[in-house]
N, C-alpha and C positions, 0 to 999 in steps of 0.2 A: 512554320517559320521560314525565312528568307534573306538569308545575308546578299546583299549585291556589291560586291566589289568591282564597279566596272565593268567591263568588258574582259573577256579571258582572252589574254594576248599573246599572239604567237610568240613561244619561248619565252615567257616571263616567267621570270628567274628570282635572284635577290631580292630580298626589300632592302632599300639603302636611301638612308636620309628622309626617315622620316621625324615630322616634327608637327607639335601644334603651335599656330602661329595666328594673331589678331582673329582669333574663333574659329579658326579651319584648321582642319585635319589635312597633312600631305601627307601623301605616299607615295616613292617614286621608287622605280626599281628596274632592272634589266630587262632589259625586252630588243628583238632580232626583230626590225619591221619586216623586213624580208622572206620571214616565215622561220617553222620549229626546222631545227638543226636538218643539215642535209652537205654533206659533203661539197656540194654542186652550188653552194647558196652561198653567197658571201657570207661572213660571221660577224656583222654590220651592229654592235650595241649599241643601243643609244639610252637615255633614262628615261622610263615610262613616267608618266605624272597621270595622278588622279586624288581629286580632295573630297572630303564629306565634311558636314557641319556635323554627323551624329556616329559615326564609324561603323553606321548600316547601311545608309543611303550614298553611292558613290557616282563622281561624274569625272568621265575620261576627257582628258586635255592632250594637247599635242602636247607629242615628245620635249621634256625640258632641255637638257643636255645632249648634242651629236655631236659625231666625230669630225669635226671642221677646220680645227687646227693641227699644228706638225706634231704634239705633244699628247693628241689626242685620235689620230687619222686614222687607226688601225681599231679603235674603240674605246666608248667610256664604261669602266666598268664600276667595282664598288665602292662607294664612298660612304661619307658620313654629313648630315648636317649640325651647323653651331651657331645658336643665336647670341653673338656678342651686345657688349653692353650698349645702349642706345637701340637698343629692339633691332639688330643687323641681322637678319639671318645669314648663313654663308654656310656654301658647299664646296669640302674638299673628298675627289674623288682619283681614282684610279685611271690614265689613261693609259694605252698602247700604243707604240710608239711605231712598231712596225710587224711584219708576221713572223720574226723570232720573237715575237710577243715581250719585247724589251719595256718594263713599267716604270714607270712615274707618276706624281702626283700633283692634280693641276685644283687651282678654286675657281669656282663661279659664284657671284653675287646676283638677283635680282634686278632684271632693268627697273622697273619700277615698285615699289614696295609700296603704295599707295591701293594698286592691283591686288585685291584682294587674292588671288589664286594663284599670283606671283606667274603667269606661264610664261612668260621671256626671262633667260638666264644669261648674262654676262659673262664671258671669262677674263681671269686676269692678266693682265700684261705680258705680265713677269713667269705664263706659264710656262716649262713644269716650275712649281715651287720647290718641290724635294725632287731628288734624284740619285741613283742605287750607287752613289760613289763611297760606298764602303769596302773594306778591305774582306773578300770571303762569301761576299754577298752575290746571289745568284739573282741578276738582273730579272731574270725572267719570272722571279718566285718573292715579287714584292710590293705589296697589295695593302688596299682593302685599311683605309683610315678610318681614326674609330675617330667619334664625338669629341669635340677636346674639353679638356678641363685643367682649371686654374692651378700652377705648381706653387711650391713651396716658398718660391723666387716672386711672385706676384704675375709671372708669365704664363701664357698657354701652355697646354700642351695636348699630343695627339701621340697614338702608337700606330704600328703599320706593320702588317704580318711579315715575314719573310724569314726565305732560308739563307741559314750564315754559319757558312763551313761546315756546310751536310746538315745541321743541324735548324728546331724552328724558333723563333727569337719572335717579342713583340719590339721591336723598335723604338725608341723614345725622340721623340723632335718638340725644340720649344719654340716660340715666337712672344713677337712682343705684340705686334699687329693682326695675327694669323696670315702671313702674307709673305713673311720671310721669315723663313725657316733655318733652324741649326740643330745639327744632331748632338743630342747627350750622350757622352762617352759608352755608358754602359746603359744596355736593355733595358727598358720596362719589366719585362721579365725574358727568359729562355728556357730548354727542354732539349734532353737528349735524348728524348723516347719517341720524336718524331721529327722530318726531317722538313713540315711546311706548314703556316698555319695561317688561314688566309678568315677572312668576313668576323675579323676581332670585335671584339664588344668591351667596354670596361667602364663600370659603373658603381655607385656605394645603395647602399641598402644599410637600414636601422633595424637589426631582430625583433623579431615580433610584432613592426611595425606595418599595417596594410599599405602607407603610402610609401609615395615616391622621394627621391633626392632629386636636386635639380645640381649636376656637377658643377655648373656656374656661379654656382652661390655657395657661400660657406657649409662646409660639409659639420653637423654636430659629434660631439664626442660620444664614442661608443658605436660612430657607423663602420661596418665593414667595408670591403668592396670586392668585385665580383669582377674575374676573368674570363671572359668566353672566348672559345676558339672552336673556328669548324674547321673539322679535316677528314680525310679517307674520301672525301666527297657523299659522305652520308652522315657525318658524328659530329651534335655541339656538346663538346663538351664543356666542363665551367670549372675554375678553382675559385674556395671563397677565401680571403684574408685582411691584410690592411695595406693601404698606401705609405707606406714609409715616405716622412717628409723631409728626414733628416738624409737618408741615402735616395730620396725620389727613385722609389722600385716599388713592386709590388710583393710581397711576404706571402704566401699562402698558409693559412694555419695551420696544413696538414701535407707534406712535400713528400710526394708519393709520383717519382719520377718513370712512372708505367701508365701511360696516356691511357691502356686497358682500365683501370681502377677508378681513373678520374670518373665524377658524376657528369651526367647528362643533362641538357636542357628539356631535351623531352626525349623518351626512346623508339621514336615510329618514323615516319618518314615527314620529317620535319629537319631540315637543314638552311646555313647563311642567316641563321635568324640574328635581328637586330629590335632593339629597343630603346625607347624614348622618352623622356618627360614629360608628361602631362599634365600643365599647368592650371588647366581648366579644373581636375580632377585631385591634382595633387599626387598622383600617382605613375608608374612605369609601366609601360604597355611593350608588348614584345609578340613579333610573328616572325612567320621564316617562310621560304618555300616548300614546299613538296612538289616533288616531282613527279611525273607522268608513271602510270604501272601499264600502261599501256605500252606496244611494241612499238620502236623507234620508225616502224615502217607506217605504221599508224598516226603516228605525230604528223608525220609529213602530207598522209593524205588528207586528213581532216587539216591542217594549217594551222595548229596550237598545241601548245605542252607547257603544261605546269600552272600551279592555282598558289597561294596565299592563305596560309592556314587563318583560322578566325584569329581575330587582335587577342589578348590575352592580359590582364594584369597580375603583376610578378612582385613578388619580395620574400623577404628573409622570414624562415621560422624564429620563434622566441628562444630556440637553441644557439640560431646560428649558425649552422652547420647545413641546412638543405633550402635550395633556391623554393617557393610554392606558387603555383601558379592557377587562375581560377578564367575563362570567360570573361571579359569585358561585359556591365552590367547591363547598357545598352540592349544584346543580343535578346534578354529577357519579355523585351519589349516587342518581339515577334511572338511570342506564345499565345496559342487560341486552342482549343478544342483540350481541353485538359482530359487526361484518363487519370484516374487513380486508384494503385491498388495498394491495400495495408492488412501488416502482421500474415504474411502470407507464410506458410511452413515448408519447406524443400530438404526432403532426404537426397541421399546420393541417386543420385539417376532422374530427378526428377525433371520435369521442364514444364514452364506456366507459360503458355503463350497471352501477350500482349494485345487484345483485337481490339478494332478500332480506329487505327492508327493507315488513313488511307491517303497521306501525302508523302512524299518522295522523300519529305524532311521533316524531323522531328531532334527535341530535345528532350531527352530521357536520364532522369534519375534514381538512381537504386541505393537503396541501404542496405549492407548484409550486415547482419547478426548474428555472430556466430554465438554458439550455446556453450561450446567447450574448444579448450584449444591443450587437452590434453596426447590428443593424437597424432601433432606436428610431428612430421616426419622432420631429420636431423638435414643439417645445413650443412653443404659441403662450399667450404671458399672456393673452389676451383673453380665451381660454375658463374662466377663472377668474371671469369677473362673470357666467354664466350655466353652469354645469355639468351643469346638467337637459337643457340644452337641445344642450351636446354627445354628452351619453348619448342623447337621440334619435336625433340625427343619425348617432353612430358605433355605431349598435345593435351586438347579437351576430353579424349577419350581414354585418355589414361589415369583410372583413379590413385590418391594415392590420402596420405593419411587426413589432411584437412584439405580439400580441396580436386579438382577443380571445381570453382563455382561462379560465374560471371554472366555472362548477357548473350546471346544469338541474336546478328543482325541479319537483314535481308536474306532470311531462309527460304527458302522453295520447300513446299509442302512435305518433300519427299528426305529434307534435309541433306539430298544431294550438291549445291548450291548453299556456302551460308559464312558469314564472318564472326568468329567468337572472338569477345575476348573474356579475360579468365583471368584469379587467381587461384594460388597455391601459397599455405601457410607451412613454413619452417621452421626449429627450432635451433637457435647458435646457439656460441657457451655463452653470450651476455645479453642476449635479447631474440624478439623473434624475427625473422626478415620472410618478405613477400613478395610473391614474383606474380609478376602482373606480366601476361599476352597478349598480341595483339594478333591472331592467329589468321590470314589472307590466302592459305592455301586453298581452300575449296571456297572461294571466294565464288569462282568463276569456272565456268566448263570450256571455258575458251583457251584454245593452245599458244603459247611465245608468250604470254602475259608474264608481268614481276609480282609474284605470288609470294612474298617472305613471312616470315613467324617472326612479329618484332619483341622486345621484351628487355625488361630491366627490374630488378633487387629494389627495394624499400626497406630501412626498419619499420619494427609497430612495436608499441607499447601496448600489450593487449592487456596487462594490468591494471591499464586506464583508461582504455576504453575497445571494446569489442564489435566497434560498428566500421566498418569500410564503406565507403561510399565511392559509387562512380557516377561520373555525368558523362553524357556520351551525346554529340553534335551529330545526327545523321542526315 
């Protein structure tokens, strides 16, 4: 298999504003022409652009967005796009004002919309459109607009990360035009468990349903919606609840004011993730960056850092309660040279190796089955405020009552070299929960490398079904 996104561009970063649009796929996102991060190098963002008709095949375009104006001179950083009514796409993004990094928020529209690929962007007039003149509000910590969607008033609207009075808030602004902007007294939402929440997402999702919502359009009854926020500069996290129409806020169904407990979008190194409608499909599609594990002195010499996890479609389980997220079906469409092995048996210690398998890349799926799950060792909540730091502790090599049992990637013969990842089965007092790792420490025999043990808690219902499956993108 072979996903091509483009060219890997020095420091590309965010994905922001993506959208499908008259049969093309965009994705534009952060990128330093100038080269990956270097003290010595100007810190010069502009917005990469690159479309595909199939969200495998990708062609690089100049830069959409640079820093050209006063409102925008020091950098463009994250935004969102919105296709208003009359088929108008429009981009409202983040600019920098000066190198005390003072932000604002400016739109660009499409010089011509007839251009299929859209590469020439307009700004407006009237930029910045928003501006951090609120009362509390730390100029320098105010970012990052989400997609807008239609309020209760018949207006737009859009939120925008920012810290306000120590604290991190999503901001609420409405318009009538997307073009002039007025701030709604109180928040979209806010949090006193952290103090900045920047590359926001907010979107509705229907339980159990595979497809997507289009915010633009009337949302059905019984959909939720979904808060994302990335912070720590490694963590998306999500609340799920409902848009109140009557107070225009967002409710979470479950107000658990410890950002530690909040659930994740994914638990690896996947962060700034953003998602979009997909009209073709009918469905929401969502990726983020990952960043380099490579040393920052590295970045510099080879002239890039950082890739674009595969696209992904996302929705709500039939509970309601956890985001699920599967591969874009597209990807499937690289598959050749099939191996297959079935009803295989694996005691503790056992290992089956894979042969065959003689390209760089592969897509691999496994089914465990477990026989009994009467030997679950007992669940302690604590390890919920730190999970990395249980995946340490309870590596591959550590047996314990169900588990470890997972997958070995890129092993070296000697098993000195090699990436696990793994679960372990639990037993709480009201269900079982499953810790899934992603284990990078003997990744590699190379010194200064970012070698972490990622990891994150699942329930399961093993009284209804005893098979885990993983698919795994190598």
């Amino acid at each position: 298999m072979y996903w091509q996104c483009a060219e890997i561009y020095d420091n590309k970063k965010d994905p922001c504003g993506s959208m499908y649009y008259n049969g093309v796929y965009h994705e534009f996102y952060q990128y330093n022409p100038n080269g990956s991060y270097n003290p010595n190098i100007s810190y010069n963002i502009v917005w990469g652009h690159s479309v595909s008709m199939d969200l495998i095949n990708w062609i690089n375009l100049e830069p959409a967005i640079e820093p050209d104006t006063p409102s925008d001179i020091s950098g463009c950083w994250t935004g969102s796009a919105t296709i208003l009514s009359g088929d108008q796409p429009i981009i409202i993004y983040t600019g920098l004002l000066d190198i005390q990094k003072h932000q604002v928020q400016n739109i660009a529209l499409p010089k011509n919309r007839s251009d299929p690929y859209l590469r020439e962007w307009t700004k407006a007039h009237n930029n910045p459109v928003i501006q951090p003149v609120v009362p509390g509000l730390n100029s320098s910590q105010f970012r990052d607009p989400t997609t807008g969607w239609i309020g209760p008033d018949g207006l737009w609207r859009i939120a925008v990360g920012a810290e306000l009075n120590g604290y991190s808030a999503a901001l609420l602004y409405k318009s009538e035009d997307f073009l002039n902007w007025t701030r709604v007294e109180h928040p979209l939402y806010s949090s006193n468990s952290s103090n900045m929440w920047e590359c926001l997402d907010f979107f509705a999702v229907l339980p159990g349903s595979g497809g997507g919502l289009d915010l633009s359009s009337a949302i059905p009854n019984g959909a939720k919606h979904v808060l994302k926020v990335s912070m720590n500069c490694t963590d998306d996290m999500y609340m799920i609840g409902v848009y109140d129409l009557k107070r225009d806020a967002f409710v979470p169904d479950t107000v658990l004011d410890d950002s530690r407990l909040w659930p994740r979008i994914d638990y690896g190194n996947f962060y700034a993730s953003k998602s979009f409608f997909d009209s073709k499909h009918g469905r929401r599609i969502i990726w983020a960056w990952s960043s380099e594990t490579d040393s920052s002195s590295d970045d510099v010499a080879k002239g890039w850092a950082g890739i674009h996890s595969i696209p992904r479609t996302i929705w709500l389980d039939s509970h309601g309660k956890q985001l699920l997220q599967w591969p874009v079906e597209e990807i499937e469409s690289l598959r050749t040279n099939e191996i297959n092995h079935q009803a295989l048996e694996l005691k503790k210690g056992d290992l089956f190796e894979i042969k065959g398998i003689e390209t760089l890349q592969a897509d691999v799926e496994i089914d465990f089955e477990l026989t009994s799950i009467n030997d679950a060792d007992p669940f302690d909540p604590s390890w919920l405020f730190d999970t990395e730091k249980h995946c340490r502790e309870a590596g591959a090599s550590v047996h314990g009552g169900i588990g470890p049992f997972g997958f070995v990637i890129l092993a070296s013969d000697n098993m000195e070299e090699h990436t696990d990842v793994h679960f372990r089965v639990y037993k709480s007092q009201q269900n079982y929960m499953v810790l899934m790792c992603s284990d990078l420490r003997r990744s590699s025999l190379r010194p200064g490398l970012y070698t972490p043990a990622y990891g994150g808690f699942f329930e399961f219902d093993f009284e209804k079904e005893r098979k885990i499956s993983l698919r795994t993108l190598i």
